[in-house]
C-alpha positions in Angstrom: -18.3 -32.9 -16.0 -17.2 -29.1 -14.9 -17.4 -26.6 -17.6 -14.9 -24.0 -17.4 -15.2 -20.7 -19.2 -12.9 -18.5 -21.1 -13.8 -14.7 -20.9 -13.5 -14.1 -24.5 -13.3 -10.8 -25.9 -9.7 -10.0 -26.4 -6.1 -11.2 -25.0 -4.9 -15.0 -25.6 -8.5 -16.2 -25.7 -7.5 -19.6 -27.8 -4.1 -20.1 -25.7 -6.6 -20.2 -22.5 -8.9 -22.8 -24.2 -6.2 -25.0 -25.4 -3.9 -24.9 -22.3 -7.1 -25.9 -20.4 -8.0 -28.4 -22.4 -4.2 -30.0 -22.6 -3.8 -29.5 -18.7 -7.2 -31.2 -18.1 -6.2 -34.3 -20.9 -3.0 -34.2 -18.6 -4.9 -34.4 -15.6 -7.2 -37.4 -17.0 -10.3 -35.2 -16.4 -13.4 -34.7 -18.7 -14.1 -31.3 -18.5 -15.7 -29.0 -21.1 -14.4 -25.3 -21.7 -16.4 -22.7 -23.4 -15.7 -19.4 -24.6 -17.8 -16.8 -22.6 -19.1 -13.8 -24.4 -22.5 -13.2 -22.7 -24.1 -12.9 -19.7 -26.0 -16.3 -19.8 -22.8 -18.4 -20.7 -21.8 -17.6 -17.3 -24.6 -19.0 -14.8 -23.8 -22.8 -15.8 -20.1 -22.2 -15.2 -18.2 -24.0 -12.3 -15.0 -21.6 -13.0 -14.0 -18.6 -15.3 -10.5 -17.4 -16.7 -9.9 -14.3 -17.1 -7.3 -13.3 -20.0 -5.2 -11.1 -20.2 -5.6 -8.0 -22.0 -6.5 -4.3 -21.6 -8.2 -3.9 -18.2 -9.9 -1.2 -18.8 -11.6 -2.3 -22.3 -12.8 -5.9 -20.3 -14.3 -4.0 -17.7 -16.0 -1.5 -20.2 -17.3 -4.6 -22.1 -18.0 -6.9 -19.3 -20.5 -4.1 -18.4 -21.9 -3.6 -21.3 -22.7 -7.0 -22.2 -24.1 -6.7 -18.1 -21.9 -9.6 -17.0 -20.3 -7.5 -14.1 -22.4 -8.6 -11.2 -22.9 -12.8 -12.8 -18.9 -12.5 -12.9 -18.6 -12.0 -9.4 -20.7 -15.4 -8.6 -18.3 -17.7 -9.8 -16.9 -19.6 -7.5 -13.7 -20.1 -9.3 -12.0 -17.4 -11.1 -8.1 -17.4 -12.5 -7.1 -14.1 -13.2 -4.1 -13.7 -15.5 -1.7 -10.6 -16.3 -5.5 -8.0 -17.0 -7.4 -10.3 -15.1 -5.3 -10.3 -12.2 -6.2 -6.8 -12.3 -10.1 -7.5 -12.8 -9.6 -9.5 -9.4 -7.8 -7.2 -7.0 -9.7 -5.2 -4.4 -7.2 -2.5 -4.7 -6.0 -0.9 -8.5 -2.8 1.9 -8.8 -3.1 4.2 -11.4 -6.5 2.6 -12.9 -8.4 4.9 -15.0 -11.3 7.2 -12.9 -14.3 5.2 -14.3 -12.6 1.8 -14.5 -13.9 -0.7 -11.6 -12.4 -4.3 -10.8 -14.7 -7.0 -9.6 -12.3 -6.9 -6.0 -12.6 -10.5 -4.8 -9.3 -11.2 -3.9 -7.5 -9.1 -1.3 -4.3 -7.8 -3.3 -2.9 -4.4 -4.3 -1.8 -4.2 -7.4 -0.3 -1.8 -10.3 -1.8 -1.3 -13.0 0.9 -2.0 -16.5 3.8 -1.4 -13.1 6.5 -3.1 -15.7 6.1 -0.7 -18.4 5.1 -0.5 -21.8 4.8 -3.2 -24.3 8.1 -2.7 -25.6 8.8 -3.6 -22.2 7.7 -7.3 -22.3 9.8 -9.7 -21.2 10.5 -13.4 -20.5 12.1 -15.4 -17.6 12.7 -18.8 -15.9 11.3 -18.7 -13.0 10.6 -21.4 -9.5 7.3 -21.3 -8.3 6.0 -23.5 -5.4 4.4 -25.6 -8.5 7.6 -25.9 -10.3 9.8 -24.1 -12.5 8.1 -22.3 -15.7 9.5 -19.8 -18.4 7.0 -16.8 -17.4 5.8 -14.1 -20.2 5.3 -10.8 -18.9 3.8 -8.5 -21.4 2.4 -4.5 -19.8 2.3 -6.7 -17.0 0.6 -5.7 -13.3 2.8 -6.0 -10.3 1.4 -7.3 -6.8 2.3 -4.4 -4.6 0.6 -5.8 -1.5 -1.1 -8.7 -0.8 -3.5 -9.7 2.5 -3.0 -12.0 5.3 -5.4 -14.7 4.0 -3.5 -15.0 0.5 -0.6 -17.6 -0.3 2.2 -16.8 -2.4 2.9 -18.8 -5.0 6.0 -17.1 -7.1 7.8 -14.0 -6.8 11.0 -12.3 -9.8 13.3 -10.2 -7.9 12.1 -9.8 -4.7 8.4 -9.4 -5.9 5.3 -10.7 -5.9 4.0 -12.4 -9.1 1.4 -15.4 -8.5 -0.8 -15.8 -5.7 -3.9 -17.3 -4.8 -7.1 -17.4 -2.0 -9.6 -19.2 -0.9 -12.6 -17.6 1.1 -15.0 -20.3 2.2 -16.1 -22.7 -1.0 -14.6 -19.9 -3.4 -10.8 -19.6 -5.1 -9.2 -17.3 -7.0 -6.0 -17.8 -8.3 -4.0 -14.4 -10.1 0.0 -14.1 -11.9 1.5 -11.3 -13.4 2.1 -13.3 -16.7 1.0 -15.2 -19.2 1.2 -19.1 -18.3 -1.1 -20.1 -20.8 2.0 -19.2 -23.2 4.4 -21.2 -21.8 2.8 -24.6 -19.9 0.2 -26.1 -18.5 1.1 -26.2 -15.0 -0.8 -23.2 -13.5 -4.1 -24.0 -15.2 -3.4 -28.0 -13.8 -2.9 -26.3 -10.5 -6.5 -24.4 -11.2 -8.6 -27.2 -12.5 -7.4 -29.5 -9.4 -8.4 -26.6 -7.1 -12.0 -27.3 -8.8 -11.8 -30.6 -8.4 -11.0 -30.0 -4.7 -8.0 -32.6 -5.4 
């Protein structure tokens, strides 16, 4: 059985857990997924998602509960909206002492589509179907590297992508799928299961 953790100090912590659990039932798959809060829930993990959030407050609790360094070791990590940001090796507009865990080789901009009263929604077709996306202070993928696949763009940019670096995966959007379907975190538990 894979265990699958939830970082769980703010953002749609419970949507994570139940969209996982749906999209594993969907799947057919026993897995077990545990909200992670600590720096020992993290060493039995086989993959972690990464809510989204404020980027800056995960980061500033992530170290102080001295889970920056364990994070890095999982082999699998989904990254959504915040944790998109957690994940990229490049941050615009990031705040002086804020650090990302820069595993995946994308540039991205920090709350690029505004405010909250900014959010929005939209149907959109990604290369795993078409969804109704969530964007709330969302990130936008400025730039990504030669050795990451797109996997959606809205208007001409960039909004889910993922890459794989030897046995590891990440996989980061823009929005909040865990809102909306189960599709992305299907996509995420299959890349686990090496289906």
């Amino acid at each position: 059985m894979k265990k699958i953790g939830v970082l769980a100090f703010h953002g749609d912590v419970a949507e994570h857990i139940e969209t996982t659990r749906q999209a594993a039932k969907n799947l057919r798959l026993d897995i077990e997924v545990i909200p992670v809060r600590t720096k020992d829930s993290l060493r039995s993990l086989d993959a972690l998602i990464i809510p989204g959030g404020e980027s800056t407050t995960l980061h500033k609790l992530c170290q102080r509960e001295n889970m920056w360094e364990d994070m890095k070791q999982v082999k699998n990590i989904f990254g959504t909206c915040a944790g998109a940001i957690m994940l990229a090796k490049t941050v615009h507009n990031k705040t002086p002492d804020q650090e990302t865990l820069e595993l995946m080789d994308i540039e991205i901009d920090r709350n690029a589509y505004g405010r909250q009263t900014k959010s929005f929604e939209e149907n959109i077709k990604t290369s795993l179907g078409r969804i109704h996306a969530v964007f709330i202070r969302a990130p936008r993928i400025k730039r990504i590297g030669k050795k990451v696949n797109l996997l959606a763009r809205i208007k001409g940019e960039i909004i889910a992508c993922e890459q794989k670096i030897g046995n590891r995966y990440y996989l980061a959007t823009c929005f909040h799928p865990e809102l909306t379907s189960t599709i992305f975190h299907e996509y995420f538990i299959k890349k686990i299961y090496r289906i």
